[in-house]
PDB file as gemmi writes it, atoms N, CA and C in Angstrom:
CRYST1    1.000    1.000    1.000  90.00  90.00  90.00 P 1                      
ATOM      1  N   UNK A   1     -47.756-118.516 -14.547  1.00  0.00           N  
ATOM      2  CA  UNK A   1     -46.763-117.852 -13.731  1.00  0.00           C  
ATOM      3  C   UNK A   1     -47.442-117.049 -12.641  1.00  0.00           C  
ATOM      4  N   UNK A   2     -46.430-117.130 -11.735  1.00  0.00           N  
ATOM      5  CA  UNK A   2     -47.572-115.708 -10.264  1.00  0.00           C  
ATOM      6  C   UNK A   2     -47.138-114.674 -10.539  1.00  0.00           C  
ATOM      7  N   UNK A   3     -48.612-113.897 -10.667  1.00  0.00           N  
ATOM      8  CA  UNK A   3     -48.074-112.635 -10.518  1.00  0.00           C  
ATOM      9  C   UNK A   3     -47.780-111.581  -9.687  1.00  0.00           C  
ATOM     10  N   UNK A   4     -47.294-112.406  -8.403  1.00  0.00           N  
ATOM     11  CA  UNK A   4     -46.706-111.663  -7.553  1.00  0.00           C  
ATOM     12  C   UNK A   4     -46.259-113.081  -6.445  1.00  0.00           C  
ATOM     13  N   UNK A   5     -45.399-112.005  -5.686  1.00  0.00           N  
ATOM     14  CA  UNK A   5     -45.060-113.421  -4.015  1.00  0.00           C  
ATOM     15  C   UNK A   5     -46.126-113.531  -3.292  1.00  0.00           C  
ATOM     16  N   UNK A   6     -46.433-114.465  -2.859  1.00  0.00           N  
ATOM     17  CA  UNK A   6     -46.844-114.670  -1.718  1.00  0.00           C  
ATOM     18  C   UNK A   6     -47.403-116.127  -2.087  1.00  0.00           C  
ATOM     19  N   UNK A   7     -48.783-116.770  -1.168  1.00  0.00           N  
ATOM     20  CA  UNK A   7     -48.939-118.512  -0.476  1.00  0.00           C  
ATOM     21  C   UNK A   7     -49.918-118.651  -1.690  1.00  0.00           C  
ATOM     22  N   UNK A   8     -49.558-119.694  -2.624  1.00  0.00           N  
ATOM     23  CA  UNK A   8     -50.312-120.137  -3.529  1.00  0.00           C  
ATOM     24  C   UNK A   8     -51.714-120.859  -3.130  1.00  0.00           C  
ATOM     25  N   UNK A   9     -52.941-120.782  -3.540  1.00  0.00           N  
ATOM     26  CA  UNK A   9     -53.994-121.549  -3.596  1.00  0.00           C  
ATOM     27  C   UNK A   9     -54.629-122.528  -4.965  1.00  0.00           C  
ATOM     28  N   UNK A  10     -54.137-123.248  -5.214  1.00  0.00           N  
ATOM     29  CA  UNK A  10     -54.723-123.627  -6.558  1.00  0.00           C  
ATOM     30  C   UNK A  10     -56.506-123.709  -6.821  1.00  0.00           C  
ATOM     31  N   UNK A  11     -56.920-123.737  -7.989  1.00  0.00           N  
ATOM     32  CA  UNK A  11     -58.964-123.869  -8.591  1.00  0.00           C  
ATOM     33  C   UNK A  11     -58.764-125.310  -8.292  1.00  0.00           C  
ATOM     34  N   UNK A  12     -59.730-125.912  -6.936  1.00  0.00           N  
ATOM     35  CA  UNK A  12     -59.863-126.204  -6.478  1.00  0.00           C  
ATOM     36  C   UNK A  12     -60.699-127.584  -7.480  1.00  0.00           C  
ATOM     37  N   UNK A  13     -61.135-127.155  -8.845  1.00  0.00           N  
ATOM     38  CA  UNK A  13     -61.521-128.107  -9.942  1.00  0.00           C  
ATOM     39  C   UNK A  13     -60.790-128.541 -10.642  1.00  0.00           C  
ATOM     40  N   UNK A  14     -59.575-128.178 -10.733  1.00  0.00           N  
ATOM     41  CA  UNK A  14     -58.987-128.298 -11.512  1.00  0.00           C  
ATOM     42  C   UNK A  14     -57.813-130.045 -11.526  1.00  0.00           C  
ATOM     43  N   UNK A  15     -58.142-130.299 -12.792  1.00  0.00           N  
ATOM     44  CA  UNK A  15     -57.031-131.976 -12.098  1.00  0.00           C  
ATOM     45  C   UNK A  15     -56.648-132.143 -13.825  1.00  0.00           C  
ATOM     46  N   UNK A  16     -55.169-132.903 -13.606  1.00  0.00           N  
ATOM     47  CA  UNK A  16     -54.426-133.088 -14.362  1.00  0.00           C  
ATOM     48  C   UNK A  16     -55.537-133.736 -15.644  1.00  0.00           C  
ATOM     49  N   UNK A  17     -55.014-133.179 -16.924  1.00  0.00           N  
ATOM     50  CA  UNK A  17     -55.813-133.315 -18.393  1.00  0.00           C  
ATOM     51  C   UNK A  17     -56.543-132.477 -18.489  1.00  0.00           C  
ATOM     52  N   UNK A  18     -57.158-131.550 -17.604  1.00  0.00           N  
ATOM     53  CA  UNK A  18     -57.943-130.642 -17.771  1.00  0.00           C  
ATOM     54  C   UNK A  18     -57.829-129.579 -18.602  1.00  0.00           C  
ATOM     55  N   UNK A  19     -58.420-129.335 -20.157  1.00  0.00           N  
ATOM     56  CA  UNK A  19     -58.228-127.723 -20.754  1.00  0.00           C  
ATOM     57  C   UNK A  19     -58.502-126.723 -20.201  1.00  0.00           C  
ATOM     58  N   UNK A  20     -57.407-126.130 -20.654  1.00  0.00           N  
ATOM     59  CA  UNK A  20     -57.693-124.786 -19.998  1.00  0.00           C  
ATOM     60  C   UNK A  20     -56.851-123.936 -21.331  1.00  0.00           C  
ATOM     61  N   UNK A  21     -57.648-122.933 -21.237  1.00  0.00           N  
ATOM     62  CA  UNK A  21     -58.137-121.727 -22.112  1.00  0.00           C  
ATOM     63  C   UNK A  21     -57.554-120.384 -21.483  1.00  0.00           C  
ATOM     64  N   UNK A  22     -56.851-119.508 -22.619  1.00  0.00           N  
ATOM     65  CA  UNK A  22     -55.977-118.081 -22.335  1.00  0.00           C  
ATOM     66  C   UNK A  22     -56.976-117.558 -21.537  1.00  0.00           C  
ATOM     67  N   UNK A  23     -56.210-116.996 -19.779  1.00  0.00           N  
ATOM     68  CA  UNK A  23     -57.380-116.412 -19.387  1.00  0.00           C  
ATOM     69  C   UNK A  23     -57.930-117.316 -18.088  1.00  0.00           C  
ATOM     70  N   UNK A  24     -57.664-118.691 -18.491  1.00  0.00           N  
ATOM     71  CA  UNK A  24     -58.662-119.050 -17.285  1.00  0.00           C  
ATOM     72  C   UNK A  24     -57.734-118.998 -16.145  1.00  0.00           C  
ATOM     73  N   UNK A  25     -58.711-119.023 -14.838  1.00  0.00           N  
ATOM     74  CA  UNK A  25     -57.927-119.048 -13.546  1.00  0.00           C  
ATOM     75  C   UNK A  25     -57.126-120.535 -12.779  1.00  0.00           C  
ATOM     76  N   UNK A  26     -56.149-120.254 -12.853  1.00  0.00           N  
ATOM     77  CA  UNK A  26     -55.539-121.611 -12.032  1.00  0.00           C  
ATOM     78  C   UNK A  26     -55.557-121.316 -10.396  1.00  0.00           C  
ATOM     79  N   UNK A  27     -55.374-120.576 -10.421  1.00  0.00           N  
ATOM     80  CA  UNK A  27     -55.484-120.427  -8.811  1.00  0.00           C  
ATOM     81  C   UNK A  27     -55.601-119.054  -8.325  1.00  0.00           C  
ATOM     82  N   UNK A  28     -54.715-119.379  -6.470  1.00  0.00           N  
ATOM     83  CA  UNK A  28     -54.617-117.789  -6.177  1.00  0.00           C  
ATOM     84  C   UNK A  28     -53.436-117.352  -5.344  1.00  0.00           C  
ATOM     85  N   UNK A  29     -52.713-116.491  -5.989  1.00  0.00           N  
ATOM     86  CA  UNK A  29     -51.676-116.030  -4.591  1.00  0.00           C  
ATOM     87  C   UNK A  29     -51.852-115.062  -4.261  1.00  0.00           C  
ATOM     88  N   UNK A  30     -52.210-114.993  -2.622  1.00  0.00           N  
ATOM     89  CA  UNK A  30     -51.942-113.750  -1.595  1.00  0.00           C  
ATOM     90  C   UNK A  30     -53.655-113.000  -2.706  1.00  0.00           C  
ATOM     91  N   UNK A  31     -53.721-112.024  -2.888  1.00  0.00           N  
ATOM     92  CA  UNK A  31     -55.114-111.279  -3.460  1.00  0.00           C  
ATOM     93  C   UNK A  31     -55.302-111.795  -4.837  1.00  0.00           C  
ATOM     94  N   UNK A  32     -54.539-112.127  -5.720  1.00  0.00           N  
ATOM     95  CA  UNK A  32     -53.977-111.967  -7.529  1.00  0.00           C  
ATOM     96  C   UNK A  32     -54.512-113.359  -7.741  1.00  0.00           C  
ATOM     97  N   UNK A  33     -55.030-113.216  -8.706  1.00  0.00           N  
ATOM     98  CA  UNK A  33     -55.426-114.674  -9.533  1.00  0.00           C  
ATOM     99  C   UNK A  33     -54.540-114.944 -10.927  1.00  0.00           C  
ATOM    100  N   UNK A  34     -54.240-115.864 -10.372  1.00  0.00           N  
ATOM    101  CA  UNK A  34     -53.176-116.980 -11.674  1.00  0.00           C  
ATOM    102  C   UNK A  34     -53.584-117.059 -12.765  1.00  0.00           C  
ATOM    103  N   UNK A  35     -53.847-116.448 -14.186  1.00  0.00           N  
ATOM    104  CA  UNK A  35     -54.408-116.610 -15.192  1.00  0.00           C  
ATOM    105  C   UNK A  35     -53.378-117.437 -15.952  1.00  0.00           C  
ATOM    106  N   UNK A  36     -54.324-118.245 -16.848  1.00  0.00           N  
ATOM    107  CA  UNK A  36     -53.067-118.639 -17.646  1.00  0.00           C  
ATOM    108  C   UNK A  36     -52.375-118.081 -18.996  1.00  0.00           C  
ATOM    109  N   UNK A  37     -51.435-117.954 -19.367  1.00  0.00           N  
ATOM    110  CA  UNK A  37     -50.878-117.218 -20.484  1.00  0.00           C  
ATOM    111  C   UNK A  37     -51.507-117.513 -21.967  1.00  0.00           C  
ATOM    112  N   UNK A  38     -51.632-119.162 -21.798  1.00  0.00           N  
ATOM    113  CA  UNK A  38     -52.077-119.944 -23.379  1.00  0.00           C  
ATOM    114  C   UNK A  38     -52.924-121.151 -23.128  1.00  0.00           C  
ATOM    115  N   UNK A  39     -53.530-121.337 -24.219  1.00  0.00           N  
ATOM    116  CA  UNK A  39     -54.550-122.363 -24.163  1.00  0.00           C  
ATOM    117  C   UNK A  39     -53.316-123.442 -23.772  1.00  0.00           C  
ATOM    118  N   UNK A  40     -54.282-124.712 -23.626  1.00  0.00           N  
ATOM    119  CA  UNK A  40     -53.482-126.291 -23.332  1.00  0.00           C  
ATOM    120  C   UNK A  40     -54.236-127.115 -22.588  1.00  0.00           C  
ATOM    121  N   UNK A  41     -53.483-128.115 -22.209  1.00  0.00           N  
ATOM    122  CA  UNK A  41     -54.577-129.256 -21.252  1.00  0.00           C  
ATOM    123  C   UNK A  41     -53.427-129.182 -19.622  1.00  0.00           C  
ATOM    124  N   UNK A  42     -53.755-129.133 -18.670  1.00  0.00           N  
ATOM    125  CA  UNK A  42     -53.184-129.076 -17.313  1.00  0.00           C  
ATOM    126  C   UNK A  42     -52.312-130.524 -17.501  1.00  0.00           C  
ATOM    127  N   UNK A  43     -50.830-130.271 -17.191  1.00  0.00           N  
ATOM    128  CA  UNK A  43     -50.043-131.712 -16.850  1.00  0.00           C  
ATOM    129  C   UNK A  43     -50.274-131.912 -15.890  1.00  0.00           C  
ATOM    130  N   UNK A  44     -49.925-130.520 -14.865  1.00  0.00           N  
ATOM    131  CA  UNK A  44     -49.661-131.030 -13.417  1.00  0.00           C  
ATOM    132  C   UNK A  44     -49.291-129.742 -12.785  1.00  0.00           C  
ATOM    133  N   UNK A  45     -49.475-129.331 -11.752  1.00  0.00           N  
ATOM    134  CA  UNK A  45     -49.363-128.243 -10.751  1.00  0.00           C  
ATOM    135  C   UNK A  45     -47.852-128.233 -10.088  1.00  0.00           C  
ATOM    136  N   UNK A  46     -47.038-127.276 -10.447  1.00  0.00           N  
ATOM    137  CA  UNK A  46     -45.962-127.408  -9.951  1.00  0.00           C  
ATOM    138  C   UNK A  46     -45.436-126.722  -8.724  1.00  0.00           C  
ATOM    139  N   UNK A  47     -46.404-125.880  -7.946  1.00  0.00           N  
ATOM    140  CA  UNK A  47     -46.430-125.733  -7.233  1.00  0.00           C  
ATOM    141  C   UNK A  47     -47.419-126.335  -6.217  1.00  0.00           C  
ATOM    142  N   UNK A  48     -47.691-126.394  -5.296  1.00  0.00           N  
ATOM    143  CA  UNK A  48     -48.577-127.602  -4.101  1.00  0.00           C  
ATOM    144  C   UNK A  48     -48.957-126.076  -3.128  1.00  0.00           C  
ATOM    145  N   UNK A  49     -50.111-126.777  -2.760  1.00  0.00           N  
ATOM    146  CA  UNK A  49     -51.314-125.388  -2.153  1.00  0.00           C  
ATOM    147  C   UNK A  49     -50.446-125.279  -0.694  1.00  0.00           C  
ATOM    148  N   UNK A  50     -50.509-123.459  -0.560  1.00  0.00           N  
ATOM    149  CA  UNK A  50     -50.003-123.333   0.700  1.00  0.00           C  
ATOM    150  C   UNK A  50     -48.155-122.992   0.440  1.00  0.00           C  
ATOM    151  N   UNK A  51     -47.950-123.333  -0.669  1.00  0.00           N  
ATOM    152  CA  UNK A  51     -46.427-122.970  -0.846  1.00  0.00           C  
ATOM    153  C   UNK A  51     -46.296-122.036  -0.792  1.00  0.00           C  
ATOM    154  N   UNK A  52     -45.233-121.072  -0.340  1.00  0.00           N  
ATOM    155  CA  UNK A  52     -44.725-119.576  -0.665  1.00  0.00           C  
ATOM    156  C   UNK A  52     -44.121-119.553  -2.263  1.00  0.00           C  
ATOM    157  N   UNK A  53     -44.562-118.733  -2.758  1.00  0.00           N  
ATOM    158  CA  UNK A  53     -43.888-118.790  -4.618  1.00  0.00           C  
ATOM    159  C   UNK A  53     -43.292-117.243  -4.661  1.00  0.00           C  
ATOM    160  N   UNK A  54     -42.642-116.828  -5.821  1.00  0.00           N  
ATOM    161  CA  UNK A  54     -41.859-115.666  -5.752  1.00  0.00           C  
ATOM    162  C   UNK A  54     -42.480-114.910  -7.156  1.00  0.00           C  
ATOM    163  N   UNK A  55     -42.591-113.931  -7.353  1.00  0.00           N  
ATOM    164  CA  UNK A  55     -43.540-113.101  -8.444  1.00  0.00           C  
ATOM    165  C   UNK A  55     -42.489-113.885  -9.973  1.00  0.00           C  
ATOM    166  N   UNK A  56     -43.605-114.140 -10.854  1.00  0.00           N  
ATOM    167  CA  UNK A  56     -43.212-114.828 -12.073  1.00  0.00           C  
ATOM    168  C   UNK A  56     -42.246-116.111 -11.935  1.00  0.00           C  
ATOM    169  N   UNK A  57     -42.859-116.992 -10.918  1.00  0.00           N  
ATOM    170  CA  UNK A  57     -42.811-118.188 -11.018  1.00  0.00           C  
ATOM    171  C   UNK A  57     -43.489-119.172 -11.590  1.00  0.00           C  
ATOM    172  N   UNK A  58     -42.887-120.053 -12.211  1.00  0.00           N  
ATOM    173  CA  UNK A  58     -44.010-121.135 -12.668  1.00  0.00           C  
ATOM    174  C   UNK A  58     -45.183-121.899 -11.695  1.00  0.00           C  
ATOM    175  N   UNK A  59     -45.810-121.875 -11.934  1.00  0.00           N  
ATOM    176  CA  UNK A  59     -47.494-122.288 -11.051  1.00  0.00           C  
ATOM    177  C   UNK A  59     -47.569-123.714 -11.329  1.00  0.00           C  
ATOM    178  N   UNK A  60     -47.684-124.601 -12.814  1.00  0.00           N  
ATOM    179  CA  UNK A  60     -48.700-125.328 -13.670  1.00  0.00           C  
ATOM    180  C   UNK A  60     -47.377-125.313 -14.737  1.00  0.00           C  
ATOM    181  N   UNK A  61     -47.364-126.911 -15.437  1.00  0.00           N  
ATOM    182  CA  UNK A  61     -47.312-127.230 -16.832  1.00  0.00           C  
ATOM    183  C   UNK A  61     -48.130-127.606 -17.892  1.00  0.00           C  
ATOM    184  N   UNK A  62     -48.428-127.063 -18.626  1.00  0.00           N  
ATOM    185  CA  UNK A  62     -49.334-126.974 -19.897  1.00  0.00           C  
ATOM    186  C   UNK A  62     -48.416-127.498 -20.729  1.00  0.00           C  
ATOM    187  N   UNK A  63     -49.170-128.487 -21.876  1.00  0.00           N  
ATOM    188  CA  UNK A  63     -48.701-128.815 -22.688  1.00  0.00           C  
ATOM    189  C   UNK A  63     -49.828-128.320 -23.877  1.00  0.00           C  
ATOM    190  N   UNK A  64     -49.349-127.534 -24.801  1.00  0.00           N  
ATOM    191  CA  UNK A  64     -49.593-126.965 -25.920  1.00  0.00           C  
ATOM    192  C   UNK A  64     -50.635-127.860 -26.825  1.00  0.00           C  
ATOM    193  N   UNK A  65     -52.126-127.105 -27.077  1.00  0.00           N  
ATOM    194  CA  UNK A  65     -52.739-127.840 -28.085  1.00  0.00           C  
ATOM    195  C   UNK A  65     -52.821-127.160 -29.448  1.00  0.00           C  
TER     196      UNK A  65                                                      
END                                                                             
């Protein structure tokens, strides 16, 4: 989720199947880095780089390991 508004940047390593771990960074909006809430493997980025997003929006779908 963002934790705040403003122009999303997604981790630039990051590609669908990828684990990711409580904590790690998905991206960036405006100063704030996107941590993620829970472990899982990356589905897919649901937001696209450069979007405007609104504070506690969904970023990323994780599917639960």
């Amino acid at each position: 989720m963002s934790p705040s508004a403003g122009v999303f940047t997604p981790k630039s390593n990051l590609v669908d199947g990828t684990r990711i771990n409580v904590g790690d960074v998905l991206g960036i909006v405006g100063d704030h880095e996107v941590r993620s809430l829970f472990d899982g493997v990356l589905q897919n980025f649901i937001s696209v780089e450069g979007e405007r997003v609104t504070a506690h929006q969904p970023i990323a779908w994780l599917r639960t390991i």
